[in-house]
N, C-alpha and C positions, 0 to 999 in steps of 0.2 A: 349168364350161367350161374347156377345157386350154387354158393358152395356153404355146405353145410357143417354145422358146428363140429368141432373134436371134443367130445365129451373127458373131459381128467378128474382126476379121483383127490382129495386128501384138504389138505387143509392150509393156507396161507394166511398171513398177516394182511387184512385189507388197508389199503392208503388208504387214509381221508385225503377228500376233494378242495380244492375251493377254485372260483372262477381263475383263468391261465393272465386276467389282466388283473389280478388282485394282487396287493401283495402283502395281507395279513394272511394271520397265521391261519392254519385248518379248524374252524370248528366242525361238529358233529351233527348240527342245525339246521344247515343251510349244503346239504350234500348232493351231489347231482344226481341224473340217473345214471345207473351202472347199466351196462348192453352185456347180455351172454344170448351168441347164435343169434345175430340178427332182431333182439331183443332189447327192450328196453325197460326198468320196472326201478321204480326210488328204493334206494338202500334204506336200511333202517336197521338201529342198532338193536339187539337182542335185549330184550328183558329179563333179567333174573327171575328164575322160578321160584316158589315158594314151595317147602318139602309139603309132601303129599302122599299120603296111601295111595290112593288112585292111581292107575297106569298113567303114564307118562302121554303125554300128546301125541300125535302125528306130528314128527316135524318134517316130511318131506315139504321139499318147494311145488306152491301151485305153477305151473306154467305162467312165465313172465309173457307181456301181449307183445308181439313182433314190432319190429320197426316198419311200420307199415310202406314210410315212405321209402322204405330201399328194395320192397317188395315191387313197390309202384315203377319203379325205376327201372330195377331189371325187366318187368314186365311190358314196359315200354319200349326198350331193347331189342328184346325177342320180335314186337309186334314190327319196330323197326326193318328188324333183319328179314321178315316175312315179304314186307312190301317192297325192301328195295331190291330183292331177289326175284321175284315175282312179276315186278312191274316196272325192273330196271331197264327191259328191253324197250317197252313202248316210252318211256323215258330216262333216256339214256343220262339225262344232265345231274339224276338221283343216283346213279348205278358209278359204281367207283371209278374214281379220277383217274385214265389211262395212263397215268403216271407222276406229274407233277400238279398240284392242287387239291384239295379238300374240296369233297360230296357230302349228299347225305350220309349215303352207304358208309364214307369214312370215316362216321363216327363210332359205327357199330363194336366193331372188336376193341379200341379206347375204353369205349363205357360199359363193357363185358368185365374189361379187366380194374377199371377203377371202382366196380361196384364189391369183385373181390377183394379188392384191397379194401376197403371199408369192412366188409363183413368178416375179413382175418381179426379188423383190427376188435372188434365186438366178440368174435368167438376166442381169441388169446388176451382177453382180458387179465385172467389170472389163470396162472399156469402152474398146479402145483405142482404137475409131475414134467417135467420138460422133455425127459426119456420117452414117458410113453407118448406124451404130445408129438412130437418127432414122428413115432413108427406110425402114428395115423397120418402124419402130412405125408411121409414115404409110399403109405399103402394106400392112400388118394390121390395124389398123383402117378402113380404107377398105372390106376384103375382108368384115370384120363386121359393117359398119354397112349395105354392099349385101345379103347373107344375109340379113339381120336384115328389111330391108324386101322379100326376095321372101317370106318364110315367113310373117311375119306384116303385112304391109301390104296385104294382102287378095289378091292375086295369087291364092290357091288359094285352092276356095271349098266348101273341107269335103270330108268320104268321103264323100256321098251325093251329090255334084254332079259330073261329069265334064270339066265346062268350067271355062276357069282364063282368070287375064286382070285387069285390075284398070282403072277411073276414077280417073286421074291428079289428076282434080279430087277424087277421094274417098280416094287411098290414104292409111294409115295411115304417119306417118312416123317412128314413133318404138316402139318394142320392148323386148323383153327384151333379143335381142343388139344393138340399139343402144346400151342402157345400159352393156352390158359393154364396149360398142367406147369411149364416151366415156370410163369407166373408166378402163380401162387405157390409151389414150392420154395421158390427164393424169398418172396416174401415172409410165406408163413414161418420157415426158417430165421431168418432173420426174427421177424417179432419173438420167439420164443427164445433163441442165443444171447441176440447183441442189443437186448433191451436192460438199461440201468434199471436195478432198484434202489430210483428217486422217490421219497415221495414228493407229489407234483402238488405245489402250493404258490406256484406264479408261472410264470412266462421264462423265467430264466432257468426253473427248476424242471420246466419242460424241457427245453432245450437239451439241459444234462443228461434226464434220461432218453433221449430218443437218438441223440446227436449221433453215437455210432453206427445206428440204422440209417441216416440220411446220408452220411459218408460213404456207404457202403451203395447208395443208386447213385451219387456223384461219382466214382469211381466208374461204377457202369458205363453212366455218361463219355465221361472221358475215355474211357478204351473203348466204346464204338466209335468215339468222332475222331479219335487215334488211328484205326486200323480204316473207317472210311475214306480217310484224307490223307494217310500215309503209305496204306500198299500198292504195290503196284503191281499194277493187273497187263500179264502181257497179253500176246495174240492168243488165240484161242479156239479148239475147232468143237463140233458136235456134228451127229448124222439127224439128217431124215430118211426120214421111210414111205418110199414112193411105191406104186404097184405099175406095171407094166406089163399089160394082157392079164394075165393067168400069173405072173414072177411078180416077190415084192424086194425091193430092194431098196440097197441104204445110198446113201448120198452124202458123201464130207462135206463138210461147209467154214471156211475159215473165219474167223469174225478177229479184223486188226483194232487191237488197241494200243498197246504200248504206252501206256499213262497212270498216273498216279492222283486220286482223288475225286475222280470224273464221277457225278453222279446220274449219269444218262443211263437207261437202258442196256448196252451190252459189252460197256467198258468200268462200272462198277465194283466196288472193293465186294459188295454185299453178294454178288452172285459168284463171285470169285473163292468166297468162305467158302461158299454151297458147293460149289463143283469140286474142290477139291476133298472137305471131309467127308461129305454124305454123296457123291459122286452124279454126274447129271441124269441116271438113267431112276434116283429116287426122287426129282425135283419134277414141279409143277409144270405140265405140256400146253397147258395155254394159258399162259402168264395175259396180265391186263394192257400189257403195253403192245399187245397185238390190235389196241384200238386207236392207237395214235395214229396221226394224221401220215405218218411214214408207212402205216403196217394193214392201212383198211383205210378204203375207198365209202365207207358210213361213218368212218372216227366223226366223234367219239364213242358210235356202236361197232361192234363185229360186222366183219365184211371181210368181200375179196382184197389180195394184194394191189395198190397200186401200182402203176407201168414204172417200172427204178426202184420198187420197195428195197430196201436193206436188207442182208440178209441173216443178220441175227432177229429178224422179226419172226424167224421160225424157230427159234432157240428155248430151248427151255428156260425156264426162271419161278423161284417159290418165293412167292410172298408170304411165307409163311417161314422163311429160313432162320439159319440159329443166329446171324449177327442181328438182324430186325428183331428176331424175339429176345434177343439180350438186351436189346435196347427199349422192346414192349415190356421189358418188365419191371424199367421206373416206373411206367403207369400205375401198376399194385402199391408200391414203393407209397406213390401220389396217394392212393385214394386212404390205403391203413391211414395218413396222414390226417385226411380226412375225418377216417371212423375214430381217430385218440380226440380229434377235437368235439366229437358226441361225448365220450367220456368223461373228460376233466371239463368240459364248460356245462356249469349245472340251468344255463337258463336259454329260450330261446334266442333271444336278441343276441348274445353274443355268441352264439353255432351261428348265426347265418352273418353276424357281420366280419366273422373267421373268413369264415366260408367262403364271402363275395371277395374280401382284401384279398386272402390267399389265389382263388379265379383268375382274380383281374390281375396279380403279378403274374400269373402262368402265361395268360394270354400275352400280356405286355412282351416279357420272354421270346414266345413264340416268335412274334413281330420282327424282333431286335434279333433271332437270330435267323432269323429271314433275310433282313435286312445286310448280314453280315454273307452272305453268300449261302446258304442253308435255306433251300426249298422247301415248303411242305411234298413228301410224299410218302404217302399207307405202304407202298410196297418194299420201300428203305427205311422206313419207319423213322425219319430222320431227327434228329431233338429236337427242331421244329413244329414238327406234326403233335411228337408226343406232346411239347407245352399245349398246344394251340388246344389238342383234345382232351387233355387232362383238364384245361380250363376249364373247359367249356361242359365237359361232364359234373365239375365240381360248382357251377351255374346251375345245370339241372338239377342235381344233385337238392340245391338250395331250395330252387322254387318249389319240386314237389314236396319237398320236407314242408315248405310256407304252406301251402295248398294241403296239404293231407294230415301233417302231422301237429299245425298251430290251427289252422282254420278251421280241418275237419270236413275238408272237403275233399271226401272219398268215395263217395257213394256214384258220382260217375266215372270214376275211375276201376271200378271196382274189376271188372272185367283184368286189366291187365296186372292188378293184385294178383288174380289168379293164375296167371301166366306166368310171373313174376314169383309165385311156390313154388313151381312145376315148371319152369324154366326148360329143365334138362331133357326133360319127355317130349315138351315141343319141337324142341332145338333139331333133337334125332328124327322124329316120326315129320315135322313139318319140312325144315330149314333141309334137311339131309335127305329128304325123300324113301325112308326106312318104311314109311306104311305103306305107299303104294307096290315096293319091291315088295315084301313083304305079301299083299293081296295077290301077288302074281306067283307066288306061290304055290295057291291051289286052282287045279284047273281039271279040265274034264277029258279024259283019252288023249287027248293033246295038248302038249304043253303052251299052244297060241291058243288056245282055249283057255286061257284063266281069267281068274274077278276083274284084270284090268285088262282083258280081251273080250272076249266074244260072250262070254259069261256074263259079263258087266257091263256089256257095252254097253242097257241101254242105260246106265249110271254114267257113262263116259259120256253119252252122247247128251243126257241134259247138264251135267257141268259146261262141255262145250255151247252146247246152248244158251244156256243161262249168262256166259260171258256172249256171244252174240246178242242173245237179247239187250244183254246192259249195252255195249255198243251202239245197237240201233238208236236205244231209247236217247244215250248221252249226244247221238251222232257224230260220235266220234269213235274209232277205233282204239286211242291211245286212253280218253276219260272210260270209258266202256271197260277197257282190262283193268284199270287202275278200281274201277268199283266193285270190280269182280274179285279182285286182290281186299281190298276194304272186308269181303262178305267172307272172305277167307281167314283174314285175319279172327272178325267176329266166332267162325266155328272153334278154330283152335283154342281162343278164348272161355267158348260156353263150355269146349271140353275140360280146361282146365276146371272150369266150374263145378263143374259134375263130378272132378277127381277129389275135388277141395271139399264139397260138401262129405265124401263120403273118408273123409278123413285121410285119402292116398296121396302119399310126396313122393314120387322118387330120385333121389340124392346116392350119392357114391360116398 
């Protein structure tokens, strides 16, 4: 998800640079590149004028050239989130971990958020005005945290439904781009407050100024592994909603716990937050651990109950809830970490041998507290997961920067550059299925007559097609979708292309 620069007005003292493993003093010589909004362009000090009759110059700034490779990144992301959405069903082992383990899929929302945190740290570079900086982080998050609950807090009610509209007592409050809104709010907060002015002229003088900002996701750390591991979560009841001829009626269901720090499915501290602040009738109806091998007869895909299933396998649960997103939002934390070492390391070799050391202690991390009783799982987001995918995005992070940004080998990537602009338009009209709703819209005398009915059928009937065709040809059912999902990807692609050519981003 692109999150877009906060433009501030005025004037500050610029720091001079020098590499973070050096430890002479700053010259004016040797100064890195400076990043504003996902940009990168070399500093250079101003020349003294010479008086002159003549009007004065233009001094506006020409547009600094983007960081190509965090373009690349996020657009890979997106392309990500497309395929394992799309093509998680006929390959279930890509389509998120039914509870304990790491997927493809579970990298997605990690590398959403680490790539914001990079681009906070490039866009609050220099903050002259901290006030007004502030009221745009307030009125961007606000703008995503409302997105976030018409798209997915039930408001639309699928491509096959024409009616939209949502039970206030039922909406979902909590999201993908909610996570990302509380994210980068904490983040971008944070760089803009609890950042020293050091200026950075070694490794030690980085530490000084950053140090309160990293205090501040250790802290986090510890009061989610606090309340994970310390509350206790008692019995616990919820209804379903069964139909009976013509009558629909509700059903108690008790689910015993009585435990404290259990990280299973429906003895957890994490659902335990959720039902009590935000109440179960705002939380997520078919949580992912309906695919474990207790709760479906196809685990690790959807399917019927089997014969003894449990019965909190019918219970609600958000993965998307506030103790997980407290805990997703070291990821931002991670990657701004990231975007300062674009800043103060003026040379390539030493951004990416940051880069890899920093990785490989995340993952190392990860391991060790695996190792110590702490599972990876997306849906608990647990400190685990978070090292394991912060690593691993600050890996990728490296190679495409090697790949696009040292070598220059962009030109077949270019595609998901464009995606990677335009992030937020795919996200919606692709990933959330807004354009199809959207085409169902308009329709002719009858409302089962519209673009994605009767109207369009025969548009519906060669996309179907055309995945049947690929099928055949791969003779496979499962390669056959998966290639059909590949050509999918490609369109959303060409369209960002066409948005990019004609100069449209759209950003919040």
């Amino acid at each position: 998800m692109e999150t877009s620069g906060v433009s501030t007005t005025g004037e500050e003292r610029d720091e001079e640079r020098t590499p973070l493993l050096s430890s002479s003093s700053p010259t004016t010589t040797n100064t890195p590149s400076v990043a504003i909004d996902d940009e990168i362009r070399p500093w250079q000090p101003s020349e003294p004028q010479l008086a002159t009759a003549s009007p004065p110059p233009d001094t506006r700034q020409a547009k600094s050239p983007r960081l190509v490779s965090l373009d690349v990144f996020r657009g890979l992301t997106v392309a990500l989130m497309i395929l394992v959405d799309d093509a998680g069903g006929a390959f279930p082992s890509i389509n998120h971990a039914p509870w304990f383990g790491v997927t493809l899929a579970d990298y997605v929302m990690p590398s959403f958020l680490f790539i914001i945190g990079v681009s906070i740290a490039l866009v609050f570079k220099k903050i002259p005005n901290k006030s007004s900086a502030t009221k745009k982080v307030i009125i961007r998050t606000i703008k995503l945290f409302v997105l976030g609950l018409i798209i997915q807090g039930g408001f639309f009610h699928g491509n096959n439904n024409l009616t939209y509209g949502v039970d206030m007592d039922r909406i979902r409050l909590f999201g993908v781009l909610q996570r990302i809104a509380i994210g980068y709010f904490l983040a971008a907060i944070s760089e803009i407050w609890l950042v020293r002015n050091v200026p950075v002229d070694s490794a030690t003088s980085f530490v000084r100024k950053y140090y309160i900002q990293w205090t501040v996701a250790a802290v986090i750390t510890m009061l989610y592994i606090g309340l994970l591991l310390g509350l206790y979560v008692p019995d616990w009841e919820f209804q379903v909603q069964s139909k009976s001829t013509n009558l629909q009626t509700n059903s108690t269901i008790l689910v015993q716990c009585g435990v404290r720090g259990s990280m299973d499915p429906p003895c957890n501290a994490v659902g335990l937050v959720d039902r009590i602040v935000l109440g179960q009738n705002h939380l997520y109806m078919h949580p992912v651990y309906r695919r474990t091998k207790e709760c479906s007869v196809n685990s690790p895909d959807y399917g019927p109950l089997p014969l003894g299933a449990p019965t909190w396998c019918l219970a609600p649960f958000d993965p998307e809830g506030l103790l997980s997103t407290l805990m997703s939002a070291v990821t931002c934390f991670v990657g701004v970490y990231f975007g300062h070492i674009i800043i103060y390391c003026k040379g390539h070799p030493e951004r990416m041998l940051l880069w890899a050391v920093s990785s490989l202690v995340l993952v190392i991390l990860a391991f060790a507290v695996q190792l110590f009783g702490m599972p990876f799982s997306k849906p608990l987001y647990t400190v685990s997961y978070m090292f394991l995918t912060a690593g691993v995005s600050g890996f990728a992070l490296a190679s495409i920067y090697f790949m696009v940004d040292i070598i220059k080998f962009s030109a077949p990537l270019v595609i998901f550059q464009w995606m990677g602009m335009n992030a937020l338009i795919v996200f919606i009209l692709a990933a959330s299925e807004v354009f199809p709703i959207f085409l169902q819209g308009f329709y002719w005398r009858s409302p089962s007559n519209n673009l994605c009915g009767n109207i369009a059928f025969a548009a519906f009937v060669q996309v179907s097609l055309t995945e049947a065709v690929l099928q055949k040809i791969c003779n496979s059912k499962r390669w056959g979708t998966l290639a059909f999902v590949l050509l999918e990807v490609l369109f959303w692609g060409l369209a960002a292309g066409v948005l990019h050519i004609k100069g449209i981003y759209y950003k919040l």
